[in-house]
C-alpha positions as a Markdown table, in Angstrom:
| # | Residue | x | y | z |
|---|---|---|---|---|
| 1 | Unk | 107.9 | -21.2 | -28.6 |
| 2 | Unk | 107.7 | -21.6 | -32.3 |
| 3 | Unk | 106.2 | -24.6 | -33.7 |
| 4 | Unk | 107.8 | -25.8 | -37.0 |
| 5 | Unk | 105.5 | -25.4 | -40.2 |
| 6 | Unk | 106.3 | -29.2 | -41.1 |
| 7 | Unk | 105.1 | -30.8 | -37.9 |
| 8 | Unk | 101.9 | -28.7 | -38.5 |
| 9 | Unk | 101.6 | -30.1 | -41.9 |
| 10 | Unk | 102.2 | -33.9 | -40.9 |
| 11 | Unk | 99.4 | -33.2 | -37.9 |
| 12 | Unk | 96.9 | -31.8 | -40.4 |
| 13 | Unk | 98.0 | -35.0 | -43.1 |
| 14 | Unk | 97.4 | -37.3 | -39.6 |
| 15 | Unk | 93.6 | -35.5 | -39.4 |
| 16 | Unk | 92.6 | -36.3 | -43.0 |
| 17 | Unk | 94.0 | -39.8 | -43.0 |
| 18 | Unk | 91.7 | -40.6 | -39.8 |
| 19 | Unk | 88.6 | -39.3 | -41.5 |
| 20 | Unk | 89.3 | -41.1 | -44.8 |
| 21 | Unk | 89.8 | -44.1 | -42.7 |
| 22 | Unk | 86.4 | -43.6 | -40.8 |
| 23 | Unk | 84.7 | -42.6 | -44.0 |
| 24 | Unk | 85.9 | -46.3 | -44.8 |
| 25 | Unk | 84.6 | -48.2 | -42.2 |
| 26 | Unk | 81.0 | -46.1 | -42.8 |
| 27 | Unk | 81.4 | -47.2 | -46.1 |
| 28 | Unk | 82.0 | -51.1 | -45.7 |
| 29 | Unk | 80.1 | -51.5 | -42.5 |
| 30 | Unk | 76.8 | -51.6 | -44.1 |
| 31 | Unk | 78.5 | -54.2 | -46.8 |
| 32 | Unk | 80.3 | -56.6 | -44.6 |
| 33 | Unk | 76.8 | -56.3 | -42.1 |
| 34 | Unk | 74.9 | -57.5 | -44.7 |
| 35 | Unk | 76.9 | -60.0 | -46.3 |
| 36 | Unk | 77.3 | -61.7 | -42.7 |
| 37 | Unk | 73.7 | -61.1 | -42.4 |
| 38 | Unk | 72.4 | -62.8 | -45.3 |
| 39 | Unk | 75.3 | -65.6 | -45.1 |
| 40 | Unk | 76.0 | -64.4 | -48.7 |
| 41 | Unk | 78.4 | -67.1 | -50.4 |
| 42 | Unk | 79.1 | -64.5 | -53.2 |
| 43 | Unk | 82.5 | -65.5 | -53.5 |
| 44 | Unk | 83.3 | -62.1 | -56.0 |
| 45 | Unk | 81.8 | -59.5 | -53.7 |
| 46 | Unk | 83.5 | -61.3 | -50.2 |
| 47 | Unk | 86.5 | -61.2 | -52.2 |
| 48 | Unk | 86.4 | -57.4 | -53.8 |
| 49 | Unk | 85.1 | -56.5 | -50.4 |
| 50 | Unk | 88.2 | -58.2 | -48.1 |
| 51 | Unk | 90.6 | -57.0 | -51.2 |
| 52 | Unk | 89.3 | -53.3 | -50.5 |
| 53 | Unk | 89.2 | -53.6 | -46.9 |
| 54 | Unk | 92.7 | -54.3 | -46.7 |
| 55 | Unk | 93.9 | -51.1 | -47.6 |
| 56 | Unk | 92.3 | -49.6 | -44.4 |
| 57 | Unk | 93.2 | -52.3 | -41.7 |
| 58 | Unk | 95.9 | -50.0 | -40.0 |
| 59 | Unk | 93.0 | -49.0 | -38.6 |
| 60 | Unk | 91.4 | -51.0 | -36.1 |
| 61 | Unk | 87.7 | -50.4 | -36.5 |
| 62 | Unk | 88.5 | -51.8 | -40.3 |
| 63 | Unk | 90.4 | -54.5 | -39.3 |
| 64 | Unk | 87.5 | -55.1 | -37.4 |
| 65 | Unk | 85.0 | -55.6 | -40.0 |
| 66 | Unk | 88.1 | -57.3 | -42.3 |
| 67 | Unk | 88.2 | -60.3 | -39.5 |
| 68 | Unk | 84.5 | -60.8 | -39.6 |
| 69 | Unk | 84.6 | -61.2 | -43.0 |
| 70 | Unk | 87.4 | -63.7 | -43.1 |
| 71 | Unk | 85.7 | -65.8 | -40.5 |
| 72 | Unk | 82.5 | -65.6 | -42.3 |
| 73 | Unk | 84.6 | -66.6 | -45.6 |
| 74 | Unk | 86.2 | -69.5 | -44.0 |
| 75 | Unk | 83.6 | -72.0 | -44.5 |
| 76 | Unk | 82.8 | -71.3 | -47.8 |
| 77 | Unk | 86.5 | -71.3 | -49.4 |
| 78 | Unk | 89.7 | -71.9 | -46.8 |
| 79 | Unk | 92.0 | -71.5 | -49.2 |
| 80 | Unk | 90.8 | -68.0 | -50.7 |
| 81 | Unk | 90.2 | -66.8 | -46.7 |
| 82 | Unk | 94.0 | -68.4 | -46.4 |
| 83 | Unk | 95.3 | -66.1 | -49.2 |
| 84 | Unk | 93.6 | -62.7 | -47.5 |
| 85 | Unk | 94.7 | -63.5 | -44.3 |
| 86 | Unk | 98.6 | -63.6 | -46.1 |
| 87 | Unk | 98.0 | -60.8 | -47.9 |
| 88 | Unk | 97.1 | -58.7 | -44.4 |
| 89 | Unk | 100.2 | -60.4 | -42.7 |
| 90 | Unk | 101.9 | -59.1 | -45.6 |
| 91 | Unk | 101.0 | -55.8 | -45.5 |
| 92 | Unk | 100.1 | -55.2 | -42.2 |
| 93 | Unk | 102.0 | -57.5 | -39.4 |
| 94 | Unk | 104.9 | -55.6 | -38.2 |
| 95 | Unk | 106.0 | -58.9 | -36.5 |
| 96 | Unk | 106.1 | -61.0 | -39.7 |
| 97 | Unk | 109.7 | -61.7 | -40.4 |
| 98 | Unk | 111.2 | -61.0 | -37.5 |
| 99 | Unk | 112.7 | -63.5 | -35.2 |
């Protein structure tokens, strides 16, 4: 059986997503560990580091280390944590707007 050029191209596009992805949780791991860690209240870098997060949380281990963050957050400014937990919804929930 033949396979179909295309589906071996989409595999192979599948293969580099999931390293990028794990690149980026090799990446932020360290950050978000030691932001938690220290109990760091630097609004600008919990904030760069949730907005660049968010571009990986399709993939669980990121969306992992993007919850912690938002918990962590919560305490020091609701309403900022508020607005990244909208902006994942928005982006991310497949649910959100269906009823």
């Amino acid at each position: 059986m033949r396979v179909d050029p295309h589906v071996n191209s989409i595999a192979q596009l599948a293969a580099e997503i999931d390293v990028i992805h794990q690149q980026a949780v090799n990446e932020y791991t360290p950050l978000v560990e030691g932001i938690l860690r220290t109990r760091s209240q630097d609004t600008r870098q919990i904030d760069q580091t949730l907005d660049d997060l968010l571009s990986f949380c399709c993939f669980e281990p990121a969306l992992d280390l993007y919850r912690r963050l938002c918990r962590h957050y919560w305490d020091i400014d609701p309403v900022a944590t508020a607005s990244h937990v909208y902006a994942y919804r928005t982006t991310w929930d497949a649910d959100e707007g269906r009823h």
